[in-house]
C-alpha positions in Angstrom: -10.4 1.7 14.7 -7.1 1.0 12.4 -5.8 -2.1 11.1 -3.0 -3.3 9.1 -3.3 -5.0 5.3 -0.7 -6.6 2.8 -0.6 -5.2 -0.1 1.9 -5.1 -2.9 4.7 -7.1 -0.5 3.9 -4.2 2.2 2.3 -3.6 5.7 0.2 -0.2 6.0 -1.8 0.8 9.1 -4.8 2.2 7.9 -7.6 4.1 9.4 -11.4 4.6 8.2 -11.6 8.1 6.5 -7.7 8.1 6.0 -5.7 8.2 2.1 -2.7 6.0 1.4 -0.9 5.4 -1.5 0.3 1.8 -2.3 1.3 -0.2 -5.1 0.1 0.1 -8.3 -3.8 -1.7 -8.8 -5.2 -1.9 -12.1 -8.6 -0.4 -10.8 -10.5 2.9 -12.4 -10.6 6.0 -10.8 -13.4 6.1 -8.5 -13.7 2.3 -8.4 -14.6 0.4 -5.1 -11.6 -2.1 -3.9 -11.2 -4.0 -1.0 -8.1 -5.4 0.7 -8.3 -9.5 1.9 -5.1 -9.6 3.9 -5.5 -8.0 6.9 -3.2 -8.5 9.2 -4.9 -6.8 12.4 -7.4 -4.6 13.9 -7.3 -2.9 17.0 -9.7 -0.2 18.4 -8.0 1.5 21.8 -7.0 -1.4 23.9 -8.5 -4.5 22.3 -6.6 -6.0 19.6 -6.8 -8.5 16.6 -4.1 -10.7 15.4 -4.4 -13.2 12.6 -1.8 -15.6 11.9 -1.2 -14.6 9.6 -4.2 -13.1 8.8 -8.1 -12.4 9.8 -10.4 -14.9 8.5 -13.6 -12.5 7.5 -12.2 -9.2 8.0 -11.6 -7.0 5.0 -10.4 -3.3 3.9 -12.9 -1.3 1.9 -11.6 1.5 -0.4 -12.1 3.9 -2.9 -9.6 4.5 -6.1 -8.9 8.5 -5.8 -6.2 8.2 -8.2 -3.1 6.9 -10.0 0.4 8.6 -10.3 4.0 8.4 -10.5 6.2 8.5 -7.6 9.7 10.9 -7.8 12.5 9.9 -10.0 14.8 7.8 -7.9 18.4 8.4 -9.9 20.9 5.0 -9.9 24.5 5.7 -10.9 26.9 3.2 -10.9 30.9 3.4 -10.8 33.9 1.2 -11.1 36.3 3.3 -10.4 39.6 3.1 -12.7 38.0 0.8 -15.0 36.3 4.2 -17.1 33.0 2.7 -16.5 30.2 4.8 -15.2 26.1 4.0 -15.6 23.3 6.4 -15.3 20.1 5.1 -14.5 16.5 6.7 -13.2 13.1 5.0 -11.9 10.0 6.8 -10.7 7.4 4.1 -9.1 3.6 3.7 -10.2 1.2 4.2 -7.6 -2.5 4.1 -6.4 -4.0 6.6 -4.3 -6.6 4.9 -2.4 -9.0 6.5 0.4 -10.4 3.6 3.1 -14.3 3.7 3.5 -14.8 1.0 5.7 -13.4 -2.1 8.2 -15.4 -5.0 8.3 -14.6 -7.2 10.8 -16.4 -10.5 10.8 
């Protein structure tokens, strides 16, 4: 059984047993979540769709842990104009593992 949640303005496919890392959730380590939005469930042949999403159905996880993505480096150039800008980002994450879909 998979489905697909909203989280964070993005779609994952998720599967029971599975780890994912989305968005940054202001959760504890170890700390039960669950995801509200899901989008669709499918097992094999039969599938789900919301519109836009299932009314009962949710995502149940586990907080495994928080991070930091990789520095992403921004440089910026106008060329002839002696301008030139450095910039770096690295992204917060969650690192969630999926326990359970409840379909109601």
């Amino acid at each position: 059984m998979y489905a697909v949640i909203r989280t964070g303005g993005k779609q994952y496919r998720v599967e029971q047993g599975g780890q994912l890392r989305v968005e940054s959730l202001a959760a504890e380590v170890g700390a039960p979540v669950s995801f509200g939005e899901v989008l669709m469930v499918g097992e094999g042949e039969a599938v789900k769709l919301g519109s836009p999403t299932l009314a009962g159905a949710q995502v149940k996880a586990t907080v495994v842990g928080h991070g930091r993505g990789d520095k992403v480096k921004i440089f910026k150039l106008r060329r002839r104009k002696h301008y030139q800008k450095h910039q770096g980002h690295r992204q917060n994450f969650t690192e969630v593992r999926i326990d359970e879909i409840v379909v109601a």
